[in-house]
C-alpha positions as CSV (number, residue, x, y, z in Angstrom):
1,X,72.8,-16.2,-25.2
2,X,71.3,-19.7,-26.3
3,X,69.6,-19.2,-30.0
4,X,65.8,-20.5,-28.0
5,X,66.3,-17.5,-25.6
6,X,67.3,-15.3,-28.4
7,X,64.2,-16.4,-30.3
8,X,62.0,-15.5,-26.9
9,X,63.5,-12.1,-26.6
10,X,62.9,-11.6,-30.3
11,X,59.1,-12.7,-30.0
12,X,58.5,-10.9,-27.1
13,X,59.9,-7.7,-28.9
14,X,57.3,-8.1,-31.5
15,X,54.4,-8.9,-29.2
16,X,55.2,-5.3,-27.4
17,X,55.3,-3.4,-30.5
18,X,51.8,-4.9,-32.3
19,X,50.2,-3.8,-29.1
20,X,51.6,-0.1,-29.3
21,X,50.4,0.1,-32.3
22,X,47.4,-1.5,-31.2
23,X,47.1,1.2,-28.7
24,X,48.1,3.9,-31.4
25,X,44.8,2.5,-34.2
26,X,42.7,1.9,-31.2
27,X,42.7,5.8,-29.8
28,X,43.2,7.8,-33.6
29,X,39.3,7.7,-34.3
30,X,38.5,9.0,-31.1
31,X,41.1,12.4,-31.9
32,X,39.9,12.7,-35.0
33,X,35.9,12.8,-34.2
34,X,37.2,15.6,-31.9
35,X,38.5,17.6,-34.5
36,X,36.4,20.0,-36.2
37,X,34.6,18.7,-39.2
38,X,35.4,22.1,-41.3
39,X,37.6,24.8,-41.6
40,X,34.9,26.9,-40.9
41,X,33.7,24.8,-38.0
42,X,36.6,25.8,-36.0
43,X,36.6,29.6,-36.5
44,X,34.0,31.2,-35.3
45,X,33.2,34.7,-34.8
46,X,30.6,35.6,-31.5
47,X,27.6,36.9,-33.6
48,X,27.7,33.5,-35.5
49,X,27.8,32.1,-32.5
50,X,25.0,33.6,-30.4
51,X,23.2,32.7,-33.7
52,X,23.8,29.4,-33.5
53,X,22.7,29.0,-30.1
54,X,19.3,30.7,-30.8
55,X,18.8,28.6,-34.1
56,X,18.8,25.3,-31.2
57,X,15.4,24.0,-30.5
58,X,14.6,24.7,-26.3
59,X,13.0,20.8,-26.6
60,X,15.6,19.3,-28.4
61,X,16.0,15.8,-27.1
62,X,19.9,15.5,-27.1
63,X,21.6,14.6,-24.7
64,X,24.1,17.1,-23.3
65,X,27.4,17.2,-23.7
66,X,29.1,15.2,-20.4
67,X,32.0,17.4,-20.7
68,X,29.6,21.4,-20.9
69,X,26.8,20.7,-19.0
70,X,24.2,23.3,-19.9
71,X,22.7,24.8,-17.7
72,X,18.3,25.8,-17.9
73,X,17.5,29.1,-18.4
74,X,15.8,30.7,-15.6
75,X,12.8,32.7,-16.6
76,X,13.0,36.2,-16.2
77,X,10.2,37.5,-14.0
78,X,8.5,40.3,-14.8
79,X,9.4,43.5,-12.6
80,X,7.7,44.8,-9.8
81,X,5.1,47.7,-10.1
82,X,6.9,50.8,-9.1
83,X,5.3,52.8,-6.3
84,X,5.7,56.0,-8.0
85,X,3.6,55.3,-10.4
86,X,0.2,56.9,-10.8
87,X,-2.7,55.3,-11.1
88,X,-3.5,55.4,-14.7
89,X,0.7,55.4,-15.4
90,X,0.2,51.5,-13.4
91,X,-3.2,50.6,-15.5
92,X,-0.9,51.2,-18.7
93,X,2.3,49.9,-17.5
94,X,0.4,46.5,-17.1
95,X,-1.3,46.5,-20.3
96,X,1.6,46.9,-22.1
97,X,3.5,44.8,-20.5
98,X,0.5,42.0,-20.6
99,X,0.5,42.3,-24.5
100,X,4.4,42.8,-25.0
101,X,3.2,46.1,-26.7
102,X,6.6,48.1,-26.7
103,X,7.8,45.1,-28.6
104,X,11.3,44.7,-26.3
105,X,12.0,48.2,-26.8
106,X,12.4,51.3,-24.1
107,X,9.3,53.2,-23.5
108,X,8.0,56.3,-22.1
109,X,4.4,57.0,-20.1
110,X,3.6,61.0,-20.2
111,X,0.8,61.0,-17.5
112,X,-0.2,64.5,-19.1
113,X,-2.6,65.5,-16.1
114,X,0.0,64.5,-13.7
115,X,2.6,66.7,-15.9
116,X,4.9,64.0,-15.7
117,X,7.1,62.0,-17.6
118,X,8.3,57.7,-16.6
119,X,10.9,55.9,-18.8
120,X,11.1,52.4,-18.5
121,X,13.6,50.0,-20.4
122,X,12.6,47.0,-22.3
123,X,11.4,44.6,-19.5
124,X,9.6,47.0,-18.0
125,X,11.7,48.3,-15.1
126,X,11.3,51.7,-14.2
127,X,14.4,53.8,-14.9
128,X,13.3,57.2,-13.9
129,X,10.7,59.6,-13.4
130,X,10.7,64.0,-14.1
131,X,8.4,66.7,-14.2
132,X,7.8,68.3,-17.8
133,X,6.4,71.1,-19.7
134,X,3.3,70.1,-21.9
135,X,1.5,72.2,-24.4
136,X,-0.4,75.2,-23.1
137,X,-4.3,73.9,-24.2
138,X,-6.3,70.6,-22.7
139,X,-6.7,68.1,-25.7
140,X,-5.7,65.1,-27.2
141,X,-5.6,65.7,-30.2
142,X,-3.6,68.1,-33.0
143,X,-4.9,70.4,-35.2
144,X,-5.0,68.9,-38.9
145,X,-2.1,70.3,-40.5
146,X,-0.8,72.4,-37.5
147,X,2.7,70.9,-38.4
148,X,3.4,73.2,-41.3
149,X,2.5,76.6,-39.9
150,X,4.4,79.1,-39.0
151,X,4.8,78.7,-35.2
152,X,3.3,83.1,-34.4
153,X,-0.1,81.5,-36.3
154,X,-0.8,78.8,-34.1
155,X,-3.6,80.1,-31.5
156,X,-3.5,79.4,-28.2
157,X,-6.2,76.9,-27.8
158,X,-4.4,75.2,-30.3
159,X,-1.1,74.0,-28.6
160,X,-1.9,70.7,-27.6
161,X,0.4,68.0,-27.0
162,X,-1.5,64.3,-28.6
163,X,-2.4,61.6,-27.1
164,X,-1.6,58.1,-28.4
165,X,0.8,55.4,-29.1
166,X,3.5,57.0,-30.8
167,X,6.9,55.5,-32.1
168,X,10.3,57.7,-30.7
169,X,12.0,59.0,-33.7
170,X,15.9,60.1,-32.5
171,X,16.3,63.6,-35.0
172,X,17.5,67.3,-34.9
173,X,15.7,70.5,-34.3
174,X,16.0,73.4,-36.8
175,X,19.5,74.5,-34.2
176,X,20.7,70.8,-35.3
177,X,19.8,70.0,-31.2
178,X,19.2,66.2,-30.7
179,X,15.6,65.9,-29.9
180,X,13.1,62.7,-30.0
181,X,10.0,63.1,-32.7
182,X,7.0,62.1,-30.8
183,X,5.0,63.6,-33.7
184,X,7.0,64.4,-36.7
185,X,3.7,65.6,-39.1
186,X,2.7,67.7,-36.2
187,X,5.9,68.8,-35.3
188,X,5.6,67.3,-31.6
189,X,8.9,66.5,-30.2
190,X,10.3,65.6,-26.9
191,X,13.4,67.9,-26.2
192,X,15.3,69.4,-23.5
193,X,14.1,72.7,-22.1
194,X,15.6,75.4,-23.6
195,X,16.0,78.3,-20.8
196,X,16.9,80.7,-23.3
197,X,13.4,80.5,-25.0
198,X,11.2,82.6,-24.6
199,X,12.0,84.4,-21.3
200,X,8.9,85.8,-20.5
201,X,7.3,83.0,-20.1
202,X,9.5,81.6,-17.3
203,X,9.2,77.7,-17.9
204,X,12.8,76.9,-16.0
205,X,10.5,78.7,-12.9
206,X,7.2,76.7,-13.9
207,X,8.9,73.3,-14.3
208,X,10.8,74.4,-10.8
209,X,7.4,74.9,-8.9
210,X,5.0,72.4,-7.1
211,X,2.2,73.3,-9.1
212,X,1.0,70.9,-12.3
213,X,-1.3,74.0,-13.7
214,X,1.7,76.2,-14.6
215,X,3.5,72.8,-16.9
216,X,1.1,73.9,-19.4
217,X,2.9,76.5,-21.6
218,X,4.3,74.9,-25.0
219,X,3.3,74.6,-28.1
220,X,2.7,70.7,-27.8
221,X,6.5,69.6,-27.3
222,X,7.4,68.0,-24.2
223,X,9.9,70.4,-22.3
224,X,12.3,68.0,-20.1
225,X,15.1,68.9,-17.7
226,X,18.6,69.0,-19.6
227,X,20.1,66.5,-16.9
228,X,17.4,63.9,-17.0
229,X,17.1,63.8,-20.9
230,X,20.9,63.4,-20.8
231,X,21.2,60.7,-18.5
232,X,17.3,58.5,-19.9
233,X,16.0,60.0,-23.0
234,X,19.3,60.3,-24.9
235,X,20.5,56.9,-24.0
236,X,17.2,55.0,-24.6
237,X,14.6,56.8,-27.2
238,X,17.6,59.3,-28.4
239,X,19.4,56.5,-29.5
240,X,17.8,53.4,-31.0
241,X,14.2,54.7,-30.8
242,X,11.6,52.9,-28.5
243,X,7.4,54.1,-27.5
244,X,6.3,56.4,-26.3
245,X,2.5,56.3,-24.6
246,X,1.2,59.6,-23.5
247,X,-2.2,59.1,-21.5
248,X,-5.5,61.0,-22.9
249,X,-7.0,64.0,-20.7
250,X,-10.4,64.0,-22.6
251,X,-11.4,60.3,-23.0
252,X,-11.0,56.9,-21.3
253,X,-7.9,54.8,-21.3
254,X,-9.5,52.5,-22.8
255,X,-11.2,54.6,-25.4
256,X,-7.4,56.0,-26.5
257,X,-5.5,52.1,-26.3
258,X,-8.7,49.6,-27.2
259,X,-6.0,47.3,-28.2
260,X,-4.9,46.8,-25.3
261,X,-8.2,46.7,-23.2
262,X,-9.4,44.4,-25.7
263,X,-12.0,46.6,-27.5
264,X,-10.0,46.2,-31.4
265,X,-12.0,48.0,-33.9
266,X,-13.3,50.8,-31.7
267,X,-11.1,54.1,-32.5
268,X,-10.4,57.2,-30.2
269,X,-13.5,59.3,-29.9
């Protein structure tokens, strides 16, 4: 080979490699913006990051990424009113869910002159519906300190079961039975019925029949069939607590929830 096309081969050499390593400088930054910032940028455990996603602004004016395109959030629409429902149960179930009232949380409607019980979870959606046992009187209110007397003192007219906006307490009866406090002062609780109790008074027959007169016959608790407190009260108010709305008898709805029918500073009659 002539020494002018030995110094051709030799440029042409060096030409090749400045642009490899033209091409090797040109793409590094674009790598290393990829790469996480931090060591603790790219470890991330799932609570941090579903905290992270709710920290970012819904209007934030970024662009989106070109390579994750998020997708909008649909709004969830409110559920449909259930056709069960009775008529004051559907005035309430609106109002609460018009004021976000149960907060999120599960919640139960005791229609106490309908002698039945609705539990709903947190949007709203009804998740079932049951006959119940109430207390044997007509009132909505307790007897001032009827919570710490003996159960043979407390007089017949005095067994009510309360009206009100209570919050569902998961806890234990005195046979360490899981029950739901609607009342703990006044020793009100939600719990399944108990056929052993009491025999002569027949409440597995009572809750059995048609008729709503003979679901008056506890002390104030709530008496609900074992297998539907197993499969809705246990999982929902048993567990992590909720409300629990039982409707008045003796007054107005609006008289027992002004907050809700938008008479704030009035009290229950």
């Amino acid at each position: 080979m002539s020494t002018a096309a030995s110094r051709r081969s030799l440029l042409a050499g060096t030409v090749f490699g400045l642009a490899v390593l033209g091409a090797v400088v040109t793409f590094a930054p674009d790598d290393e913006a990829a790469a996480p910032s931090s060591p603790q940028a790219s470890v991330q455990t799932p609570s941090e990051a579903l905290s992270e996603a709710a920290s970012v602004p819904q209007n934030s004016a970024a662009a989106p990424s070109a390579t994750a395109p998020q997708a909008s959030a649909a709004p969830v629409a409110p559920p449909s009113r259930p056709p069960s429902l009775t008529p004051a149960v559907a005035t309430l179930w609106e109002r609460v869910l018009a004021h976000a009232d149960h907060q999120q949380h599960p919640f139960v409607i005791l229609d106490k002159k309908a002698a039945k019980v609705f539990v709903f979870d947190g949007q709203g959606a009804l998740q079932g519906e049951s006959l119940v046992l109430l207390g044997h009187a007509i009132g909505d209110d307790s007897v001032p300190g009827i919570g710490n007397r003996p159960i043979a003192d407390i007089r017949p007219f005095e067994r009510t079961t309360p009206a009100g906006r209570f919050a569902a307490e998961p806890g234990l009866n005195h046979e360490r039975e899981d029950i739901v406090w609607i009342d703990y002062d006044a020793a009100v609780s939600m719990h399944r019925l108990r056929a052993s109790a009491a025999p002569a008074e027949r409440r597995p027959q009572r809750l059995a029949s048609k008729s709503v007169e003979d679901n008056r016959i506890s002390y104030g608790c709530v008496n609900v069939p074992p297998p539907f407190y197993d499969a809705h009260i246990r999982p929902t108010l048993g567990e992590g607590g909720g409300v629990i709305y039982v409707l008045p008898e003796t007054r107005s709805l609006e008289q027992q929830f002004p907050k809700l029918f938008g008479r704030e500073g009035t009290s229950p009659a």
